[in-house]
Backbone as numpy.savetxt, mean C-alpha at the origin, in Angstrom:
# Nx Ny Nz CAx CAy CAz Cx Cy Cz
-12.91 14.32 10.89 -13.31 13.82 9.58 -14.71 13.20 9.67
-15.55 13.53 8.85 -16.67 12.80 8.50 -16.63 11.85 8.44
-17.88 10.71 8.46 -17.95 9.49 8.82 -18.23 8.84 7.19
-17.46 7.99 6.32 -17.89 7.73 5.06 -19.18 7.05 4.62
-20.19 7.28 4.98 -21.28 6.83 4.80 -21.91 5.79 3.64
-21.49 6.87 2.66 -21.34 6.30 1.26 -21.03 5.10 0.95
-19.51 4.23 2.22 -18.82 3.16 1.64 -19.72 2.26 2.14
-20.08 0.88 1.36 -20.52 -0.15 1.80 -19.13 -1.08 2.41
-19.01 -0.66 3.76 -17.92 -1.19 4.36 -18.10 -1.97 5.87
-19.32 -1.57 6.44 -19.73 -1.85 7.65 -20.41 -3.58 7.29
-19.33 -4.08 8.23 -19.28 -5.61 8.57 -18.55 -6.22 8.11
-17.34 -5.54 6.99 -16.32 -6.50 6.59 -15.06 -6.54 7.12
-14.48 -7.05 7.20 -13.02 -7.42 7.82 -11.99 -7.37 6.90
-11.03 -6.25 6.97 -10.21 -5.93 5.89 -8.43 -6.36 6.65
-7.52 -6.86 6.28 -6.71 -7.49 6.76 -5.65 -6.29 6.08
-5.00 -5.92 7.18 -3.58 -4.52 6.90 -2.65 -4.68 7.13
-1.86 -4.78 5.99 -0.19 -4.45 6.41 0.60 -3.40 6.48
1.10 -2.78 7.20 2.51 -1.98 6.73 1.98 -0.76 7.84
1.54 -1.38 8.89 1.42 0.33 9.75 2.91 0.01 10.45
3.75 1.43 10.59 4.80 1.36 11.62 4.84 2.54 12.82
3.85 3.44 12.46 3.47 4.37 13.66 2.43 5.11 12.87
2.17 6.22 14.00 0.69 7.03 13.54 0.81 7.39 12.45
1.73 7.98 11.60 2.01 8.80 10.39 2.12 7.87 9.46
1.85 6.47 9.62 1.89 5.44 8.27 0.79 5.41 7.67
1.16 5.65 6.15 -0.24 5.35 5.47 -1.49 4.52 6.06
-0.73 2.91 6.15 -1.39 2.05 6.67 -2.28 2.48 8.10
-1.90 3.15 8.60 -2.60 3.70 9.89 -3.86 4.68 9.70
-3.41 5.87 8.34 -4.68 6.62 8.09 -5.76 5.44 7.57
-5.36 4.11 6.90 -6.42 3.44 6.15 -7.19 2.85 6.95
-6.06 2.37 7.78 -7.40 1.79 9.13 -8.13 2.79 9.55
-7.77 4.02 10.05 -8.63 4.62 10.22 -9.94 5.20 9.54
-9.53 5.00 8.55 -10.69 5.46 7.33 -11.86 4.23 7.42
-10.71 3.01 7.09 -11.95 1.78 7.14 -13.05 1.61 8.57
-12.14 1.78 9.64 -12.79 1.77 11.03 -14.24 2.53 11.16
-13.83 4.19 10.99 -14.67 5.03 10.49 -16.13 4.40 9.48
-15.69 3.97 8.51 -16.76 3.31 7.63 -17.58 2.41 8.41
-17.21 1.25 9.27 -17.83 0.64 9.81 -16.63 -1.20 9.73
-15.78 -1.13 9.21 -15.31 -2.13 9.08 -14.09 -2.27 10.12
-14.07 -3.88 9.94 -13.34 -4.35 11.36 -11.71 -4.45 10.05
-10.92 -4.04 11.17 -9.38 -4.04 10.70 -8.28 -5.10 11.28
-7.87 -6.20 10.29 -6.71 -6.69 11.01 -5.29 -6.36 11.00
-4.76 -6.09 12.26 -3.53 -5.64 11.20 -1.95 -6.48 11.39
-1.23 -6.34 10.31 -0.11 -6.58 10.33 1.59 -6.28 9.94
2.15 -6.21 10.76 3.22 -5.91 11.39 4.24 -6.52 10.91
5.64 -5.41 10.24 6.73 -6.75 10.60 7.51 -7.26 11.41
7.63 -6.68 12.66 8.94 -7.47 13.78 7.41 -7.03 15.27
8.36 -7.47 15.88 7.99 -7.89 17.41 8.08 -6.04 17.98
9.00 -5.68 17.57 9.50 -4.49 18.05 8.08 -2.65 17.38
8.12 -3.32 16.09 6.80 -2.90 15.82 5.20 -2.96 16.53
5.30 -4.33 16.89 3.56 -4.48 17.28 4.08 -3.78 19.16
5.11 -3.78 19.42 5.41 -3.54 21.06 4.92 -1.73 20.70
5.99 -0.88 19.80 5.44 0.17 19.26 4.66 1.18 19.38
3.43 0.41 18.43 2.37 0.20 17.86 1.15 -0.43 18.89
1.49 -0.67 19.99 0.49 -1.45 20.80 -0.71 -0.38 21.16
-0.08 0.64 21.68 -1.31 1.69 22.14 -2.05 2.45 21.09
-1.47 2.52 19.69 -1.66 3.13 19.05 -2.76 2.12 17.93
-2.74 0.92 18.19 -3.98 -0.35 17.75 -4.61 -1.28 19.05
-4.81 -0.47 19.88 -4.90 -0.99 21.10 -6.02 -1.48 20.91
-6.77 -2.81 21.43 -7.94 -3.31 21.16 -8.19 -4.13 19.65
-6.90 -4.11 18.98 -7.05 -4.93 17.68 -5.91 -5.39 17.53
-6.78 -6.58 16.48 -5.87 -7.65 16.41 -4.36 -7.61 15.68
-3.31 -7.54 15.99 -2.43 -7.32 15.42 -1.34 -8.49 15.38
-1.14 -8.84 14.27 0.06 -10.18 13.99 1.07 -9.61 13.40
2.24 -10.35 13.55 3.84 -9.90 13.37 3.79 -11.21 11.81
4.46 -10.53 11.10 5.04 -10.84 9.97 5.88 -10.34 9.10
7.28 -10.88 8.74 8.36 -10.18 8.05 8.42 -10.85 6.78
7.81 -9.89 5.53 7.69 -10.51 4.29 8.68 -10.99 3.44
9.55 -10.74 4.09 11.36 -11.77 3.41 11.42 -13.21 3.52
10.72 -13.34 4.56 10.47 -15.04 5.23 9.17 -15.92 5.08
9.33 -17.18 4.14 8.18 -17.53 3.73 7.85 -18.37 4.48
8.74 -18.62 5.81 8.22 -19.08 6.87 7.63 -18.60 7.99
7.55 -17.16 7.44 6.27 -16.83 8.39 4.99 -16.60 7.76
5.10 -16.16 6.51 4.13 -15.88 5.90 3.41 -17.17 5.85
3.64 -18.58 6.52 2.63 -19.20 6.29 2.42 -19.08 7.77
3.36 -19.09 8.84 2.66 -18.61 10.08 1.84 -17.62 9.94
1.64 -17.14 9.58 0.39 -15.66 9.65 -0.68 -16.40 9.26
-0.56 -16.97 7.86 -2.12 -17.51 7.39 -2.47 -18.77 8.23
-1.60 -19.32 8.88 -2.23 -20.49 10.06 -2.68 -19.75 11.34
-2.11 -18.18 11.69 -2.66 -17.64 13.00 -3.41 -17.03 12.81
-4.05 -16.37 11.57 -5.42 -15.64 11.14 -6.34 -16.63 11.32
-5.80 -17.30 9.96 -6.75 -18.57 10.03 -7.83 -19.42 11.13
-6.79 -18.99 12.36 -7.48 -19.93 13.11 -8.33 -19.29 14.15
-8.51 -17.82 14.06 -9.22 -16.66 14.31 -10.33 -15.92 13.85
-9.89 -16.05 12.33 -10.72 -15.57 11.30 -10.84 -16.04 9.83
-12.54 -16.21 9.71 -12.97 -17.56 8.46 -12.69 -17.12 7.40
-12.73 -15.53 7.23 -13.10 -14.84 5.77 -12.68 -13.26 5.61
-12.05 -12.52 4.81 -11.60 -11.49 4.67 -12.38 -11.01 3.26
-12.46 -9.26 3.57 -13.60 -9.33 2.13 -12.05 -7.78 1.72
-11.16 -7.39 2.56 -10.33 -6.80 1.88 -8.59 -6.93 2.36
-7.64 -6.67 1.68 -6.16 -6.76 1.94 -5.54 -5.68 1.10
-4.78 -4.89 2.24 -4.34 -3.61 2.33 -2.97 -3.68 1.79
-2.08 -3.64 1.30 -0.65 -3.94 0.89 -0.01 -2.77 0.83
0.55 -2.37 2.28 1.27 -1.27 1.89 2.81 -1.02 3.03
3.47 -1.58 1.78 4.74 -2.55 2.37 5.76 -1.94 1.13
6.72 -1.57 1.90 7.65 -0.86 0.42 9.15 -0.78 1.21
10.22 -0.99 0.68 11.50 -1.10 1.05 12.27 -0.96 0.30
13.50 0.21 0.42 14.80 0.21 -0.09 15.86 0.79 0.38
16.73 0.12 0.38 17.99 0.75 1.33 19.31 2.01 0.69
18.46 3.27 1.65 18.92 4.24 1.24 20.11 4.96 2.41
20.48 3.57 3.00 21.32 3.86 4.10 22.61 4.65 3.65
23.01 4.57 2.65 24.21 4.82 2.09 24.22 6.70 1.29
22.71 6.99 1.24 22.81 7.87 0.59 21.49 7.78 -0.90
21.37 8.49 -1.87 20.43 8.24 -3.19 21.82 8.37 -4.61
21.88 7.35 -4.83 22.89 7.45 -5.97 22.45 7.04 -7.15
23.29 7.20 -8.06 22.62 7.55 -9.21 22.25 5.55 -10.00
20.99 5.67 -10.54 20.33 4.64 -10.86 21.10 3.70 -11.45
22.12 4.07 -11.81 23.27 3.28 -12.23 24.27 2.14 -11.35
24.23 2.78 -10.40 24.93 2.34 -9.39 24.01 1.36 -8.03
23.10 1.21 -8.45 22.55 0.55 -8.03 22.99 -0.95 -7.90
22.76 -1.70 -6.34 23.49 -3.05 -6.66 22.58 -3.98 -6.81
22.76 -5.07 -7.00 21.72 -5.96 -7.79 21.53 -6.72 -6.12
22.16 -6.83 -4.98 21.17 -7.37 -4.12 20.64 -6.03 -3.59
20.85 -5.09 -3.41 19.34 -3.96 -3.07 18.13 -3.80 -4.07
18.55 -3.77 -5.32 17.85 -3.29 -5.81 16.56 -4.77 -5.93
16.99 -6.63 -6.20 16.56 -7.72 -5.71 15.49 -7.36 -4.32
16.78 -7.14 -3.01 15.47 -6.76 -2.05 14.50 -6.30 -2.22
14.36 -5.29 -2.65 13.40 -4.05 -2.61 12.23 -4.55 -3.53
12.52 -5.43 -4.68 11.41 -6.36 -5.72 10.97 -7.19 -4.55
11.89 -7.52 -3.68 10.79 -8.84 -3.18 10.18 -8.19 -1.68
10.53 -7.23 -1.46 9.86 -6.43 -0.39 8.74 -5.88 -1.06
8.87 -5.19 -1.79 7.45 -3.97 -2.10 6.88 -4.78 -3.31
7.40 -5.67 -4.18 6.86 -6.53 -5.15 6.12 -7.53 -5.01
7.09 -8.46 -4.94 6.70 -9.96 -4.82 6.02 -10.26 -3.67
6.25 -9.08 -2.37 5.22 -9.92 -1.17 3.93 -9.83 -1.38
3.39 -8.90 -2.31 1.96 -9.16 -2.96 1.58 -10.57 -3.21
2.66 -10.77 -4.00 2.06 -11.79 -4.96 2.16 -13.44 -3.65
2.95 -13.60 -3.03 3.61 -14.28 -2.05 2.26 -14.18 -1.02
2.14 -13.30 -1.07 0.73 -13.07 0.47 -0.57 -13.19 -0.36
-1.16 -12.73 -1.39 -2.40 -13.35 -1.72 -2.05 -14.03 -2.08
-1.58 -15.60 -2.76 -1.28 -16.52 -2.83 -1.52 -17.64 -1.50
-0.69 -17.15 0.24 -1.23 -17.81 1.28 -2.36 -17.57 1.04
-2.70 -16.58 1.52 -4.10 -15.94 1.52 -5.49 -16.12 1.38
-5.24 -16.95 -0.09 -6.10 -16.55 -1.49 -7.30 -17.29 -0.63
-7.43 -18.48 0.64 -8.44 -19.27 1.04 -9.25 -18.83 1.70
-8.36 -17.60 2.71 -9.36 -16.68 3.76 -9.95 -15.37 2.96
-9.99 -15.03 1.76 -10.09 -14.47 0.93 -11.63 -14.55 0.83
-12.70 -13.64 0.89 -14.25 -13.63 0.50 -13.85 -14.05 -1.18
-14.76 -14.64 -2.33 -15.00 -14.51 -3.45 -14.90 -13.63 -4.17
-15.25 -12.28 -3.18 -15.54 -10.73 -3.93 -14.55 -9.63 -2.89
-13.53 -9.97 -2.81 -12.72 -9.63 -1.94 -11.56 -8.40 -2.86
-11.42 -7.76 -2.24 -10.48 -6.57 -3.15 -8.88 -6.34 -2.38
-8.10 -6.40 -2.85 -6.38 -6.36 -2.61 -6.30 -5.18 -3.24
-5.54 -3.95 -2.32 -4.94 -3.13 -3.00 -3.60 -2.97 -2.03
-3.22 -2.42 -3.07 -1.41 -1.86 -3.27 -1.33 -0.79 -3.61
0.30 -0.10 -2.92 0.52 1.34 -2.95 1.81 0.90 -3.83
1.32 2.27 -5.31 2.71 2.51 -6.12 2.97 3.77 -6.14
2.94 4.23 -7.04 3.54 5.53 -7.52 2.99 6.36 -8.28
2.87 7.51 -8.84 2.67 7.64 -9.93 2.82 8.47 -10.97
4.52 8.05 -10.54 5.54 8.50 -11.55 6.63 7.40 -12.09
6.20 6.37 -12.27 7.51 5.10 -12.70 8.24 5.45 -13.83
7.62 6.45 -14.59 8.17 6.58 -15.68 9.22 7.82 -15.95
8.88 8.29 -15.14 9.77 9.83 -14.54 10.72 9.23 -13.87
12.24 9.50 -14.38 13.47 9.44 -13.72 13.96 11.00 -13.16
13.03 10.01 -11.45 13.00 10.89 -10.39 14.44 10.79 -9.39
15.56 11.13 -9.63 16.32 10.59 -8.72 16.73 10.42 -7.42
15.92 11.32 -6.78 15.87 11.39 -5.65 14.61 10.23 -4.81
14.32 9.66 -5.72 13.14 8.43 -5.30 14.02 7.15 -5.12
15.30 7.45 -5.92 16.57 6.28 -6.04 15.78 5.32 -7.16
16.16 4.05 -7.07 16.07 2.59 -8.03 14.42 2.21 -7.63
13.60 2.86 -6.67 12.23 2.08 -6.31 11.23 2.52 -7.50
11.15 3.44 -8.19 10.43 3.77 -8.96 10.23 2.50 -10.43
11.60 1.54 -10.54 11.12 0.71 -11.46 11.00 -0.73 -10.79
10.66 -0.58 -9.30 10.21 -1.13 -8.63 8.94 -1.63 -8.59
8.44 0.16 -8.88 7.07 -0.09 -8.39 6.16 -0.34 -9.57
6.88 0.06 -11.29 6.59 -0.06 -12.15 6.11 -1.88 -12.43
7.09 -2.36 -11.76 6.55 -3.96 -11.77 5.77 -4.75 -10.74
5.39 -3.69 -9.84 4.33 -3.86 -9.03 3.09 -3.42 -9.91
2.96 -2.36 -10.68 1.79 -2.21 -11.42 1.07 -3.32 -12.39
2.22 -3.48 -13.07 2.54 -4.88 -13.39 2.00 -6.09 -13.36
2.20 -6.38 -11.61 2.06 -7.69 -10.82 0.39 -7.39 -10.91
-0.09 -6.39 -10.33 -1.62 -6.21 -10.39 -2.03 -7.20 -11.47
-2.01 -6.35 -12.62 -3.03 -6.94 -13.57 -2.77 -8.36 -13.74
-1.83 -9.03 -13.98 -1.74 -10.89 -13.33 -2.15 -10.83 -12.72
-2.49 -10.17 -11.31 -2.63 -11.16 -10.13 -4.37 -11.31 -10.43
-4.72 -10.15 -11.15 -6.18 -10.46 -11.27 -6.55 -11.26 -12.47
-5.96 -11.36 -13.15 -6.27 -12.30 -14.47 -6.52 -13.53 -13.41
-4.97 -14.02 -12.97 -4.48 -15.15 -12.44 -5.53 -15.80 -10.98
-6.45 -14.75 -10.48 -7.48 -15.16 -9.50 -8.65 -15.18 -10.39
-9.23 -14.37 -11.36 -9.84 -14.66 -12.16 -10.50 -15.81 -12.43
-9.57 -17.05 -12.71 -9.72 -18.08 -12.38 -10.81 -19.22 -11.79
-10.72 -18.31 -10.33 -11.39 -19.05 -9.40 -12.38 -18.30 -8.48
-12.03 -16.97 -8.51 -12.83 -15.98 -7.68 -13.22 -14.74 -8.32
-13.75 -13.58 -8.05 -14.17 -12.40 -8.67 -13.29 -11.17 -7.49
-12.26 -11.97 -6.99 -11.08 -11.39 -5.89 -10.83 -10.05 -6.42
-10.46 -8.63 -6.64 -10.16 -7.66 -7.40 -8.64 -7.05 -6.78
-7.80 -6.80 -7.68 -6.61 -5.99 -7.18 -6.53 -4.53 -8.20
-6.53 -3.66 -7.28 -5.67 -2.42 -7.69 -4.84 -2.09 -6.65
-3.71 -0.88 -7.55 -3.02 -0.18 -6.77 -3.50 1.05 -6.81
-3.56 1.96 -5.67 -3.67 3.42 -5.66 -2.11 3.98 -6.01
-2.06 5.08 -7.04 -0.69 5.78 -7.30 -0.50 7.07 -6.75
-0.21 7.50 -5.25 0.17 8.64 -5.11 1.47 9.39 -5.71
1.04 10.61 -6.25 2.60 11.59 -6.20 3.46 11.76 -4.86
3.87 12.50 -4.54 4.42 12.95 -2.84 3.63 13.27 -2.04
4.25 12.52 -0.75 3.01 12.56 -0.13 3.43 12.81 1.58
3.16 13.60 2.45 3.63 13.77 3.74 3.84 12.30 4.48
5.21 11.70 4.36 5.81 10.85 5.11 6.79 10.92 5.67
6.99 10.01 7.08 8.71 10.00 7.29 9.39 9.76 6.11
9.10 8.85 5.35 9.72 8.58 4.45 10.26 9.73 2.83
9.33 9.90 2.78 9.35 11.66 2.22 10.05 12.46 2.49
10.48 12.93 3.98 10.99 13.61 4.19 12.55 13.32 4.65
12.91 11.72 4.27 14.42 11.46 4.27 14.96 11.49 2.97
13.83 11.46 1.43 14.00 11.63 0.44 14.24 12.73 -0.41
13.48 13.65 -0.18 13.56 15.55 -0.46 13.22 16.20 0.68
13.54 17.44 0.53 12.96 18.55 1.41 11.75 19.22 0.90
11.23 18.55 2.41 9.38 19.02 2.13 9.38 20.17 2.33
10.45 21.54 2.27 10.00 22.62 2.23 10.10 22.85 0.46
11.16 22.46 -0.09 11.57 22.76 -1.35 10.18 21.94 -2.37
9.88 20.57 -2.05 8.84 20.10 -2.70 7.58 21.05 -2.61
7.34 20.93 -1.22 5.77 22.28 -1.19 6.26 23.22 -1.95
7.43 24.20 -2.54 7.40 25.24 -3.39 7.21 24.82 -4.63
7.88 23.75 -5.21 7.42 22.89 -6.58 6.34 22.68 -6.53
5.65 22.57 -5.51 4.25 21.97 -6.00 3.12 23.16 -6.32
3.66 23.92 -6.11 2.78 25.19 -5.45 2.93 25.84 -7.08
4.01 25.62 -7.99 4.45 26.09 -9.04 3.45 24.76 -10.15
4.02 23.78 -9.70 3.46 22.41 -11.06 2.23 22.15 -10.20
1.64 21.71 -9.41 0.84 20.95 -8.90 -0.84 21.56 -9.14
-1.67 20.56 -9.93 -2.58 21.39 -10.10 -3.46 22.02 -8.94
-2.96 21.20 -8.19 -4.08 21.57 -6.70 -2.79 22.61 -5.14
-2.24 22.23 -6.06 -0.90 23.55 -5.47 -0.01 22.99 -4.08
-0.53 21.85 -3.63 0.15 21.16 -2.41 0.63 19.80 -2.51
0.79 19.54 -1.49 1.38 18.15 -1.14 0.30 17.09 -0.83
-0.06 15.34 -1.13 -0.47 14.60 -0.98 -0.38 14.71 0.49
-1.41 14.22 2.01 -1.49 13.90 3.17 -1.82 12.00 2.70
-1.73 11.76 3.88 -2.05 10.42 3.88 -3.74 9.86 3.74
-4.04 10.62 4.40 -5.49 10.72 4.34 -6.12 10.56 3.12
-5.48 11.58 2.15 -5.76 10.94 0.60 -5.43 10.28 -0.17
-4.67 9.38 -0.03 -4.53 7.66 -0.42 -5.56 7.10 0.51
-5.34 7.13 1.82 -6.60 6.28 2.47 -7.88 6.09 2.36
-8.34 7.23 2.09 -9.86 7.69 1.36 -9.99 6.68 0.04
-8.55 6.69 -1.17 -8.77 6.13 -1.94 -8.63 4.89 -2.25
-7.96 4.19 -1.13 -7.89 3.13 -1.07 -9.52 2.36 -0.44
-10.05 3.14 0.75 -11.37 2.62 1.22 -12.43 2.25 0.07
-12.32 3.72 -0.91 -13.19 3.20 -2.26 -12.69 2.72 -3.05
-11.87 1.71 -3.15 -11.25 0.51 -3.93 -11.73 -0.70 -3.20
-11.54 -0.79 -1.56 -12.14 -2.00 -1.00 -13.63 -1.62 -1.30
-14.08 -0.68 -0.84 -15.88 -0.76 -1.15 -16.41 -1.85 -1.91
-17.17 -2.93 -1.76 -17.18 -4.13 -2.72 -18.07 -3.58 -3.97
-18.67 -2.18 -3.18 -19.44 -1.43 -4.62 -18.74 -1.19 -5.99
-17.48 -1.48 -5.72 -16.42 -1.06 -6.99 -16.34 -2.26 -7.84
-17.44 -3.00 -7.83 -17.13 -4.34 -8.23 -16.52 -4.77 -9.63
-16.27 -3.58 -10.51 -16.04 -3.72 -11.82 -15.25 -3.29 -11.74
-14.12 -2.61 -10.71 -13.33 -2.08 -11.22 -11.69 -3.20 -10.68
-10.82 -3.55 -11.71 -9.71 -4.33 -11.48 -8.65 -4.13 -12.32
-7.49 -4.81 -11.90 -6.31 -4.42 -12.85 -5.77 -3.24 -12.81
-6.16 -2.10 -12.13 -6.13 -0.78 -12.31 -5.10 0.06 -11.55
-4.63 0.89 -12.04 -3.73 1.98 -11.07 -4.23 3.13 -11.14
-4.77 3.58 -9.78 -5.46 4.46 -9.79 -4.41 5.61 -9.43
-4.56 6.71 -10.07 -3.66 8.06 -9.81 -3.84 8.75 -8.66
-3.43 9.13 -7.67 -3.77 9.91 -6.43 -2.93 11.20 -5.92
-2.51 11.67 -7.52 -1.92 12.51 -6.88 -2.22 14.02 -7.45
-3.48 14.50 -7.48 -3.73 15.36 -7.56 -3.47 16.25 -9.29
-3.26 15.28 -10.35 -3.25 15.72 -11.53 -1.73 15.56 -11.83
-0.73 15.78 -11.21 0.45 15.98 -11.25 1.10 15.36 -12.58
1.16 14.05 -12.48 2.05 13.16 -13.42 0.98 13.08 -14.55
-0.03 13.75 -14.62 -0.75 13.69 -16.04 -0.21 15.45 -16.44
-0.14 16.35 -15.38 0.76 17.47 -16.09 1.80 17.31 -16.57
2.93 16.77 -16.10 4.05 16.29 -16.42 4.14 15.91 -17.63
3.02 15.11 -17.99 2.91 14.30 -19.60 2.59 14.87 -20.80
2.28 15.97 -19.86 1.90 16.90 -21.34 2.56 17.91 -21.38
3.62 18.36 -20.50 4.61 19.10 -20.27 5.68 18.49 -21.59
């Protein structure tokens, strides 16, 4: 991959959550940001992750944090903290729901999974820039991974889709609500499907690549690489006007759909 030249990214320190091996989003973004010129922190949720994950962020800084517990989440911002003065971006790409049982129908959904999964892929936004908000540059950009289909009852996505609908949500508060005090910016990038482990415990990525190949304007499947790309030009501080926003990343798809 080419080197992003374009991004004004070289010298900032962008703080990452949610890598769990090479194939995690979070992993293409560091790589994208790295590439640009920017330093990456990253973070982890268990012990068993950063052990993992060690060779694969070898030489960077990596902290353990499990966003269920708001007693670590202030451990994190006291062990950054005392490492590092200032962050000019925060990566949020943290998503959970327990599909141990199977994908059943949206109905049946129980009110403590479907609870978890708000305060996993939801609320730890709001919960983490909140610690945060001090090591935070002035002109600092937060993005988040949704969807971008909340409105499509997808069932094979299960109960996360009106999940993530109130993660879109949470954005535009969270930027009113920093507004306030800083020129801080949050978007979410919205991919369609996209090559993950996770993807591929949800549908069959052979049957999706034939759907897509039929609906998809660009005829394939989302890689990770393209959320990461689009997430780098969301941190770019060149984007300085742009906030509140959900950006679409999935190749036209859910704007065909809409006019379908």
């Amino acid at each position: 991959m080419m080197p992003m030249d374009f991004l004004q990214l070289a010298g900032k320190r962008v703080l990452v959550f949610g890598v769990a091996n090479r194939k995690s989003v979070a992993c293409h973004v560091g790589r994208v940001l790295t590439e640009a010129g920017a330093e990456c922190v990253y973070v982890v949720q268990n012990e068993a992750v950063r052990e993992s994950a060690a060779k694969l962020l070898a030489g960077r800084d990596v902290y353990v944090c499990d966003v269920e517990r708001e007693d670590q989440i202030a451990r994190l911002r006291d062990e950054v903290g005392a490492r590092h003065d200032r962050f000019h971006g925060l990566v949020h790409s943290i998503a959970f729901a327990d599909y141990s049982e199977g994908v059943r129908p949206f109905h049946e959904t129980s009110k403590s999974a479907f609870l978890r999964a708000v305060d996993v892929s939801c609320y730890s936004l709001v919960a983490l820039s909140r610690a945060l908000a001090d090591l935070m540059d002035p002109d600092a950009s937060v993005v988040t991974i949704s969807i971008s289909t909340t409105r499509m009852a997808a069932e094979n996505y299960g109960y996360m889709a009106p999940v993530k609908a109130a993660l879109d949500s949470a954005i535009g508060f969270l930027a009113k609500s920093f507004s306030r005090f800083s020129q801080i910016r949050f978007n979410a990038v919205a991919p369609g499907l996209v090559r993950t482990p996770l993807t591929r415990g949800l549908v069959s990525t052979e049957l999706a690549e034939k759907a897509s190949l039929v609906m998809h304007p660009l005829g394939r499947l989302g890689e990770p690489g393209d959320v990461a790309r689009a997430i780098a030009f969301l941190i770019d501080p060149a984007q300085d006007w742009i906030t509140g926003q959900v950006l679409g990343v999935d190749g036209g798809l859910a704007d065909v759909k809409a006019r379908a």
